[in-house]
N, C-alpha and C positions, 0 to 999 in steps of 0.2 A: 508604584502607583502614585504613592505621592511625591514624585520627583517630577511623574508628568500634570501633576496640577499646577504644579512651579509652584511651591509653597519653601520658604525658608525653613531652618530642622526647627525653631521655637515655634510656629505655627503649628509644624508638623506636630509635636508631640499633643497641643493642644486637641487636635484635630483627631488623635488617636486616643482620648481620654473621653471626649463626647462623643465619639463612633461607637466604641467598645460599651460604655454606659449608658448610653440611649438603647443596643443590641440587646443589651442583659438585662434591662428595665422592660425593652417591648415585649421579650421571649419568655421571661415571668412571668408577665402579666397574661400571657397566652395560656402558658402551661401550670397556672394556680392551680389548677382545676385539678388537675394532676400531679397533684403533689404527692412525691413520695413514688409515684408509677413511672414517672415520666419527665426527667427534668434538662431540658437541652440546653437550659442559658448557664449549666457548666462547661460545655462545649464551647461556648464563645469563648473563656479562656485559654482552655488546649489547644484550641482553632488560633488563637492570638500570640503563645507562645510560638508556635509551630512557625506561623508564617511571618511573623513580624521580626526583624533584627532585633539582635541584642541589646540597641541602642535605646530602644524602646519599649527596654522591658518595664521600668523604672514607669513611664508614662503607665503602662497597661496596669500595673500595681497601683495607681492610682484612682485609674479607674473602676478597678475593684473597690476600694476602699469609699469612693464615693458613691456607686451602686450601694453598697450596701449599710451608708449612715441610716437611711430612713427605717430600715428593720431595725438595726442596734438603736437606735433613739424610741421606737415603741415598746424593747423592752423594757427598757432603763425602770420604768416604774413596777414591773413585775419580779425583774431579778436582778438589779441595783447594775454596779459598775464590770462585776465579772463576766455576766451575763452579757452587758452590752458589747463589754471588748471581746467575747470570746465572738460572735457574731458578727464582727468587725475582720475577725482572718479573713484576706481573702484567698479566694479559691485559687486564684492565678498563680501565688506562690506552690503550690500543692503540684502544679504541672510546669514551674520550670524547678522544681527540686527532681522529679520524676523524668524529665526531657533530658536534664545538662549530664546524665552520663549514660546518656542514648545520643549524645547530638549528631556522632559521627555516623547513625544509621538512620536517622529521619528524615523523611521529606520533609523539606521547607528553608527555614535560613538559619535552624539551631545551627546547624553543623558551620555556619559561615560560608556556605558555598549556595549556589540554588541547583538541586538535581532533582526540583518538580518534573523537568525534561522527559527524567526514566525511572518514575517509581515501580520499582521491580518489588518481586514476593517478599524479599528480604527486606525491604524500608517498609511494607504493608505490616511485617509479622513484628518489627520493631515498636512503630505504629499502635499497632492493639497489642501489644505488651505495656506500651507505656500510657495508652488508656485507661487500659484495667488497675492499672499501679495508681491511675491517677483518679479512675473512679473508688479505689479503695481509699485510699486517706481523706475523701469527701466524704463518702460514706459515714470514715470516723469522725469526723467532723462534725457532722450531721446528728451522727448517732450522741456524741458528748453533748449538742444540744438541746435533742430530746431528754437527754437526763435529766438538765437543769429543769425541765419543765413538771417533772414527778414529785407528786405529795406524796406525803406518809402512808395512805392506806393504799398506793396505787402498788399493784404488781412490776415491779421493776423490771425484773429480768425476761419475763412474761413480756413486757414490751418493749424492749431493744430486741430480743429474737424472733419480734414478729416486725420490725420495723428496719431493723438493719439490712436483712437480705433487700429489701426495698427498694430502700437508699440507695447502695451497691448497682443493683439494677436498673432503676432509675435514671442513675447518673450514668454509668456503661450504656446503655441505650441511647441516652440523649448527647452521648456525647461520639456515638457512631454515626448519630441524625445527622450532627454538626459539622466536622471535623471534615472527615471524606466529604462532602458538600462543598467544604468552606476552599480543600484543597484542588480539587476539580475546577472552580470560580476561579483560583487566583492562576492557576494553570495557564486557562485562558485567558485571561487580561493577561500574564505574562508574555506569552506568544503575540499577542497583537502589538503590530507596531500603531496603531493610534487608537481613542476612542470609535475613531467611524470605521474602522478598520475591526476593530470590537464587535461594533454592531452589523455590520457584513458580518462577521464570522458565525454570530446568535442564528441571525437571518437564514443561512444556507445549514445551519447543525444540526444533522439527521438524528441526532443524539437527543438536543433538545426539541426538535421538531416531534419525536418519537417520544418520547420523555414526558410529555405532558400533553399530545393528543391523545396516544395510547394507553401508558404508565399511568397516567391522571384518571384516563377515563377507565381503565381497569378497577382502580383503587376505586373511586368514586363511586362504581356499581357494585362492588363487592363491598364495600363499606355501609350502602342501602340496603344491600342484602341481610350483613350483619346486624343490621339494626331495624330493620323490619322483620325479618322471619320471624315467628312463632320456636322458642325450642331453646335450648342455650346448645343443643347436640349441633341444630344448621346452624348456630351462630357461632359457634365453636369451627364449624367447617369452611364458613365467610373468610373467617380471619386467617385459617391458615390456607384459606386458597391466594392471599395475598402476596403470599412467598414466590408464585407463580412469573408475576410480572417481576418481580427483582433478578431469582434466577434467570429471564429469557434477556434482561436487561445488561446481565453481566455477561453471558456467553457474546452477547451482543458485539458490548461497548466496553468489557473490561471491568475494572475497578472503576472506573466513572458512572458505567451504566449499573452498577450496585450502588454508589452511593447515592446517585439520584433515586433509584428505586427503592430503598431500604430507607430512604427520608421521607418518601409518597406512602411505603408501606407502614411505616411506626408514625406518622399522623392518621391513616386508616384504621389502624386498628386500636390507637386512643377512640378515633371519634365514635366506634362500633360498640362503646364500651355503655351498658343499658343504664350501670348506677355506679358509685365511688366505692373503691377497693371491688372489683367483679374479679376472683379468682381466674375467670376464663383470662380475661386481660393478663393476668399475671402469667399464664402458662404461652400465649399466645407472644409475648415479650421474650419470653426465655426460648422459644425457638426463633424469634426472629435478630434473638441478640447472638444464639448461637451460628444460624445462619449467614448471618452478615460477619463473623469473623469467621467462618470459613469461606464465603465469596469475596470479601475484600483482596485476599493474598491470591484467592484462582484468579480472579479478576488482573491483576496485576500480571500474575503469572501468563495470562491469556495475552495479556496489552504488549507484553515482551516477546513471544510467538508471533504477533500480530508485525511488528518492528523487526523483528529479525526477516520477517515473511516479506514485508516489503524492501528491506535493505539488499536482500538476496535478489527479488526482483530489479534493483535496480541496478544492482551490480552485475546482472545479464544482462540489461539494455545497454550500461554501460561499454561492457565487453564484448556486446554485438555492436553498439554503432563502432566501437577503436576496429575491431576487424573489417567492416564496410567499407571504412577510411583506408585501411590498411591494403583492402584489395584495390580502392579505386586508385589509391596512387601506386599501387604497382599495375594495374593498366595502362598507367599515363607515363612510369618509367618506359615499357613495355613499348608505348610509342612511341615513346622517343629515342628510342634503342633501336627499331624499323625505321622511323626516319633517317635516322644517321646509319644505316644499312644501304636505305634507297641511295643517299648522297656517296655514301662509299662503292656503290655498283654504279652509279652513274661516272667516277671518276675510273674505273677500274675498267668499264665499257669503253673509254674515250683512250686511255691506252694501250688499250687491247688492239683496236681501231687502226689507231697510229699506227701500231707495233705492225699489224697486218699491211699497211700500205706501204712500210717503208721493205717485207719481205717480200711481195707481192711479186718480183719478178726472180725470186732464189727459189721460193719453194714451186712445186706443181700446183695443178689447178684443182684436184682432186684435196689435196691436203689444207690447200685455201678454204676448200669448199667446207671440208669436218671442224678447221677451226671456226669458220662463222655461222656454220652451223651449231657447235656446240657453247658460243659465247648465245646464241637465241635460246638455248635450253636453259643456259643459265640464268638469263632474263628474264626467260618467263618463268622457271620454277622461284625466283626472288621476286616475281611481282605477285604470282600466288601468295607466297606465304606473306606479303606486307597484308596482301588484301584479307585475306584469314583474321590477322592479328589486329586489323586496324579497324575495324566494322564502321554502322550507320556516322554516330556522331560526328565523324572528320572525311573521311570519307565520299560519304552525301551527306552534304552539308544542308540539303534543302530536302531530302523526300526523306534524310534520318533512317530509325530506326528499321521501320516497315521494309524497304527497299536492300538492307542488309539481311534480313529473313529471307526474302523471297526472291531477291539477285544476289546476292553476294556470293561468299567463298562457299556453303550449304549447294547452294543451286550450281556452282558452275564446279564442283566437286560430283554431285549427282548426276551431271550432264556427260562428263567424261567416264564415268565409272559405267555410262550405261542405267542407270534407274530413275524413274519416273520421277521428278517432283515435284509433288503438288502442295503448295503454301499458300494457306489465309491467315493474312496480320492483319490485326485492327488498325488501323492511324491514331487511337489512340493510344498505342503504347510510349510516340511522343511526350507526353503527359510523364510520365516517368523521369524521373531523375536521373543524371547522368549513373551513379553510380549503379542504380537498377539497371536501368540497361545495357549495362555492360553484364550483368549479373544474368539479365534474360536472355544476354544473347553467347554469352560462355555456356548457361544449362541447354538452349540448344542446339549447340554446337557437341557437347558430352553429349546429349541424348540419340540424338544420330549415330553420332559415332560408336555410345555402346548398343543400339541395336542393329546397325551393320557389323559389327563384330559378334555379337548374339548371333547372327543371324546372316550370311555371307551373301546366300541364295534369294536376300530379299530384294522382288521386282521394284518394289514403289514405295516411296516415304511420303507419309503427308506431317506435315506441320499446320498446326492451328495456334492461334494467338487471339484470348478474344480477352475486352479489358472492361471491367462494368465499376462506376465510381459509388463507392462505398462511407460508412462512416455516419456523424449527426446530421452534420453537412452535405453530404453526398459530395465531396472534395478530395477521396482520398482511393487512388488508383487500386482494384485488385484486379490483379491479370493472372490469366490460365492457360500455361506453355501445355500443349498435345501433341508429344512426338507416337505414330503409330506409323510401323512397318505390315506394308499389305502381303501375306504369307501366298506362295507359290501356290498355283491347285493343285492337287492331287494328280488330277490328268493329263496334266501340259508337259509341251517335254523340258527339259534342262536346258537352264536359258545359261548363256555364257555369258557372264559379268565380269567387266574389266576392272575388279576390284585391284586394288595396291596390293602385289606379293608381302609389303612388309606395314603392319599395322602401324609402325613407326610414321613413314610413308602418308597414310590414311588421317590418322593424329595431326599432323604437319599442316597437311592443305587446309584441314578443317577447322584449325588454330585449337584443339584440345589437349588435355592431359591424360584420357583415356581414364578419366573418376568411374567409381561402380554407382553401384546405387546411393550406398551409403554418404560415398563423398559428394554427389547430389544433392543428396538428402543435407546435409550439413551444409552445403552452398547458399541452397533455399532457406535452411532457416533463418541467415542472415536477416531473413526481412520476411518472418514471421509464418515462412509456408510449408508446403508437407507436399511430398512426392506421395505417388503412385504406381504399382507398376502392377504389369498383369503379362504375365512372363508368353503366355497362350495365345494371346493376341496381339503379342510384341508394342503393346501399348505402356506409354511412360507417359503422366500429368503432372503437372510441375504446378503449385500457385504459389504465389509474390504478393505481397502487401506492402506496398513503400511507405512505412512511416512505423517508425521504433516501437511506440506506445499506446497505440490506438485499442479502443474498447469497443468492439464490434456493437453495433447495433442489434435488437432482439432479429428481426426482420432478417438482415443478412446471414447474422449466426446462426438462424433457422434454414437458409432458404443454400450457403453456401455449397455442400454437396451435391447440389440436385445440378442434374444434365443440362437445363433448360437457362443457361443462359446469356442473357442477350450480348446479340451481338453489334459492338459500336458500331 
């Protein structure tokens, strides 16, 4: 952060000495009030160890020692020079004596590395271990100073065992307030590549947007509650309904959405607090202190679920667009394997040709007649199968996709076999992308193909293709392939169909692989869709959504199943 202010490292430290010092001056003077319940300008040190380089530690100790001249100079005259120096430790050494042999498991820069990136459960539980280790030697800290403060007839022991637990608590709290907060914050400035880049990111943070519409306004009214009711039993009940917004904050957002909640919650339930030392406060602390060390680590734990959830996610889009790619250039091998078929029948026609006019007067006229007869068979069974494998995009290069459904090798296979066919394409399945369309027009060519083989005796196929534009935008194509086979009546008589004796044969003309359902089924999801079949009415639905990573609209997501829709 301060590398992007462009400050030289002598600036820099200076700049780390009055940041830290002005934090710990303003968060005192906040939380006097609460002294002893409630004390989070220890936190600014742990928070400062944590995230600041080691380069700097040396500055932060400085800071400390300057913070806290102005206490050690008003005891000087009540408990002379030991007094004042003991007052003088500062705190910041307590947390990097407590951090340097945890560095290799904390978040922040102890460890010399930054793996704010992925604070897992593991760096949380390290985390509030070395809090608690750090609010304990304050504690004792604390507590040696109260000592110096007892006269002769005062109960000593009596008051360290009602002040130490306190202290301990106190400083553990305030320093859960701080810390988680302080690391969430620099999280994000880390992540942003510039200030205004920062502030976009504030701007759009469902976290912070959430966080203090919600989390703000929860605290705020439960904290009016707490302190208006009548009863210390509902004011007791205010404060721990507080816990409410933290847990919903973490299942949320993670360990971020706890620490922001659990810093909204432990300034609520200070402010709830009716008069100084309220026992409720102190029971109310101890669940929200134990609270947030068990959601910090779920939180974390949850954030890491969250990342593994979406890396899986991406590593399916990944893995589906390499196969999209994968199929579309073996289409394009595919054609170009037909064209150099076309060119090797067209040279193998012209010597055939020759070969026939230069026999022409050896062999008879009947033998002439089978050879050029049988080079047309072979022509036209080689211009079938180009046309099968080559569909709309090259093909027809001007009417496209449409014109491959409804003339192509589908229709002039159903014409010779004998059955009806009847096709409505949208024009807008244009719209489509090369590699969809080849996807639309492979599934149906399969879906034909396996319900004439389901189904031998079927009179009539119809094909529908309707395409409605989907999305925020309404920009992004979803189309609905409808192959249905129209099943024989009951009382007609047995119609005779010139189906292909060899399903191979069948396969061929129609340019398929002879896929079940399943393999359908897996074709489409290339590009996010789901088969249907309905075995009984020889109906198979195919939808297609071109575009890898699109988040349905409520509207569509609602509206997608339904029969009714329109047609381009």
């Amino acid at each position: 952060m301060l590398k992007r202010i462009g400050l030289t490292p002598w600036p820099q430290q200076l700049v780390i000495v009055v940041a830290f010092c002005g934090a710990y001056l303003l968060l005192r003077s906040v939380s006097l009030v609460y002294y002893g319940y409630w004390m989070p300008q220890a936190g600014i040190w742990l928070a400062g160890v944590l995230l600041l380089p080691r380069r700097f530690w040396a500055a932060l100790l400085v800071a400390n020692l300057v913070a806290f001249i102005p206490v050690a100079y008003a005891c000087f005259d009540q408990y002379g020079w030991s007094g004042s120096l003991l007052h003088l430790i500062p705190t910041s050494a307590f947390a990097m004596v407590v951090a340097w042999p945890l560095r290799a498991h904390l978040p922040g820069t102890v460890s010399g590395k930054w793996v704010l990136e992925s604070i897992t459960a593991k760096h949380m539980a390290a985390l509030l271990g070395c809090t608690f280790a750090f609010a304990l030697l304050s504690a004792a800290d604390s507590t040696l100073q109260l000592i110096l403060t007892f006269q002769p007839e005062d109960n000593g022991p009596a008051w360290v065992w009602l002040w130490a637990p306190r202290y301990l608590l106190g400083t553990y709290l305030g320093c859960l307030t701080v810390g988680p907060l302080a690391l969430a914050i620099h999280q994000a400035v880390r992540r942003a590549d510039s200030w205004r880049d920062l502030g976009r990111q504030m701007g759009s943070s469902r976290l912070l947007l959430e966080g203090v519409v919600l989390g703000l306004a929860c605290v705020g009214l439960l904290t009016a509650m707490g302190v208006g009711v009548a009863g210390d039993i509902w004011r007791q009940a205010a404060r721990m309904a507080l816990f409410l917004p933290v847990a919903w904050m973490a299942v949320r957002y993670g360990w971020q959405g706890a620490a922001v909640g659990g810093t909204a919650a432990s300034v609520g339930i200070l402010l709830s607090m009716p008069a100084h030392y309220d026992p409720g406060v102190i029971s109310a602390q101890n669940f929200m202190a134990i609270f947030l060390t068990v959601l910090l680590p779920l939180g974390a734990k949850i954030n890491w679920l969250n990342e593994q959830e979406r890396q899986l996610a991406t590593d399916h889009v990944q893995v589906r667009q390499a196969a999209r790619h994968e199929i579309y250039q073996g289409e394009l091998r595919l054609r170009r394997g037909m064209e150099m078929q076309g060119q090797a029948h067209d040279y193998i026609k012209e010597g055939y040709g020759r070969l026939l006019e230069r026999v022409r007067d050896v062999l008879p006229e009947n033998e002439l007649h089978y050879f050029r007869t049988l080079l047309l068979l072979v022509q036209r069974f080689t211009s079938s199968v180009q046309e099968s494998f080559l569909p709309s995009p090259w093909q027809w290069p001007r009417l496209g996709l449409p014109t491959a459904l409804w003339g192509g090798a589908i229709a002039e296979t159903m014409e010779e076999c004998g059955i009806v066919f009847d096709g409505h394409v949208s024009e807008r399945v244009n719209l489509l992308t090369p590699g969809a369309q080849w996807t639309l027009y492979r599934l149906a060519c399969e879906a034909v193909a396996y319900t004439l083989m389901q189904s031998p005796a079927t009179p009539c196929i119809r094909l529908y293709v309707r395409v409605v534009m989907v999305g925020p935008t309404r920009n992004i194509p979803w189309t609905m392939l409808v192959v249905a086979g129209e099943p024989e009546p009951p009382t007609a008589q047995p119609l005779l169909i010139a189906l292909p004796k060899s399903s191979h044969l069948l396969l061929s003309r129609l340019g398929a692989m002879g896929l079940d359902l399943a393999g359908m089924r897996d074709r489409a999801s290339l590009y996010q869709g789901r088969l249907r079949s309905n075995r009984r009415r020889q109906r198979i639905s195919v939808s297609l959504l071109d575009t890898p990573d699109v988040k349905l609209d409520a509207g569509f997501a609602a509206n997608k199943g339904r029969r009714a829709v329109s047609v381009a």
